[in-house]
C-alpha positions in Angstrom: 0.0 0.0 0.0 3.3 2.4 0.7 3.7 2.1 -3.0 0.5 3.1 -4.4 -0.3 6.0 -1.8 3.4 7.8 -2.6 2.7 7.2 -6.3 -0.1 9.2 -5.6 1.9 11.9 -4.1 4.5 11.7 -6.8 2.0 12.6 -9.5 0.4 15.1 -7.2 3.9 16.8 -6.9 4.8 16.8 -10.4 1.1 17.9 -11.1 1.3 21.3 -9.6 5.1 21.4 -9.6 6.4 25.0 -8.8 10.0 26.7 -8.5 8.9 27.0 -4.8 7.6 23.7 -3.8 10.8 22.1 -5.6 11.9 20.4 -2.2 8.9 19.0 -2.0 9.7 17.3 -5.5 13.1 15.9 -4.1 12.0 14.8 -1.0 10.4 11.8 -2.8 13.8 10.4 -4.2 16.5 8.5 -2.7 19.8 10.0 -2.2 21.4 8.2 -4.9 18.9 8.6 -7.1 19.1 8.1 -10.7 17.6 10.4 -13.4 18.2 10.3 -17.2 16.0 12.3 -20.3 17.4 13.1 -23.7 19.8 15.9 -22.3 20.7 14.7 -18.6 22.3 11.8 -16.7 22.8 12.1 -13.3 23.3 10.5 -10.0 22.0 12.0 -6.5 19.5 14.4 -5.5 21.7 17.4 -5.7 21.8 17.0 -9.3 18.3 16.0 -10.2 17.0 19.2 -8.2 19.4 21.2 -10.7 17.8 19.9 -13.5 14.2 20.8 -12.6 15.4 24.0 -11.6 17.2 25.2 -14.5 13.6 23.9 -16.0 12.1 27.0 -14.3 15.2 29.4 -16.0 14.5 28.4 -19.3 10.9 27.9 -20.1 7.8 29.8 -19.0 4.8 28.1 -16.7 6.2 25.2 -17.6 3.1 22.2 -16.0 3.2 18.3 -16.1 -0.3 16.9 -16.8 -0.3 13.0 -15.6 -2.6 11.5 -18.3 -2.1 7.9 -17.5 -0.3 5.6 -15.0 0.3 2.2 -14.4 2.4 -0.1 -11.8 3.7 -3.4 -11.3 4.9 -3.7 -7.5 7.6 -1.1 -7.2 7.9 -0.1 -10.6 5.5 2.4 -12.2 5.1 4.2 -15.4 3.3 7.6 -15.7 2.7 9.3 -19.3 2.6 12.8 -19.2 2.4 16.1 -20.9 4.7 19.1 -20.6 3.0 22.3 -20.9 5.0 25.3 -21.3 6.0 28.5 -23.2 9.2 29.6 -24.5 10.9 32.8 -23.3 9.6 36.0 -25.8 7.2 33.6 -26.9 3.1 33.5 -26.2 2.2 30.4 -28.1 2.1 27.2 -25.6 4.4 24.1 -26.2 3.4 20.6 -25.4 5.5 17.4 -25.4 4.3 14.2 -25.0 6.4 11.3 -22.9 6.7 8.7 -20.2 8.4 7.9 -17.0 9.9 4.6 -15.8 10.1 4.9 -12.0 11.5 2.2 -9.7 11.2 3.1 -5.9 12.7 1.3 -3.0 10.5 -0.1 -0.1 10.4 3.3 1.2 8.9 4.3 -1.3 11.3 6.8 -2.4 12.3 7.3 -6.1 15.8 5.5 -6.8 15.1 5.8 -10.9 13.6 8.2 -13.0 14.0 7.7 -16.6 12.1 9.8 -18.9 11.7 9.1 -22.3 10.1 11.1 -25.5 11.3 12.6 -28.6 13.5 15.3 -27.8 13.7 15.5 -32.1 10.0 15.6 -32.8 8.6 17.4 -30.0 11.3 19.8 -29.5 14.1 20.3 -32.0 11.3 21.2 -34.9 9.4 23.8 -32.8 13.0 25.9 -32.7 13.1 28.0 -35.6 15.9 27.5 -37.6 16.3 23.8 -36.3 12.7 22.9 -37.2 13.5 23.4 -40.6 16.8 21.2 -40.6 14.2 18.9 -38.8 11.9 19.0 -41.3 14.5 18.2 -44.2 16.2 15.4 -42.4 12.3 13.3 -41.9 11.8 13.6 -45.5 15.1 12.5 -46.4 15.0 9.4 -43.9 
């Protein structure tokens, strides 16, 4: 029952995640704590927290919507969608993806391994790399 009730408050957290209520975020990993997207791999929860903060320097309102879950004793995967703006910009940004977490009997987070398409739903909504992007799918 640990399991289910802090997967609860992990999508809760990541819900209504804020610059402020970041502790709140790394209070649910393990100290060694793995993390790995398309741009980061790190170890520990000193490093994770720098990656969701330097989220909050380089995007605007940026919000994860948990759409879907499922778990399998203490693994669980979440789908999700990443709301947000880029600086200068008013036109909202979404990218879609998933989460593999593994959590100890704690409950705390010990991986976090995101995965999406950093090509698709990033690199071709930056202008001029959208069009590079855009050349490369037809010629592949």
């Amino acid at each position: 029952m640990l399991i289910e009730t802090r997967l609860t408050q992990i999508k809760q957290t990541f819900s209504s995640l804020t610059v402020d209520s970041l502790d709140n975020l790394i209070a649910l990993y393990d100290q060694k704590a793995f993390f790995k997207d398309p741009f980061n791999e790190v170890y520990g929860k000193e490093a994770i927290f720098s990656i969701f903060n330097k989220m909050f320097t380089q995007v605007l309102n940026p919000r994860f919507d948990i759409v879907e879950h499922a778990t399998h004793g203490h693994k669980a995967c979440l789908i999700w969608e990443f709301k947000f703006q880029f600086k200068g910009s008013n036109t909202p940004e979404l990218i879609r993806g998933a989460t593999w977490l593994e959590l100890n009997d704690d409950g705390l987070i010990t991986s976090h391994r995101d995965y999406w398409d950093a090509a698709e739903e990033l690199y071709e909504k930056i202008w001029p790399l959208s069009y590079l992007m855009k050349w490369l799918k037809r010629r592949i």
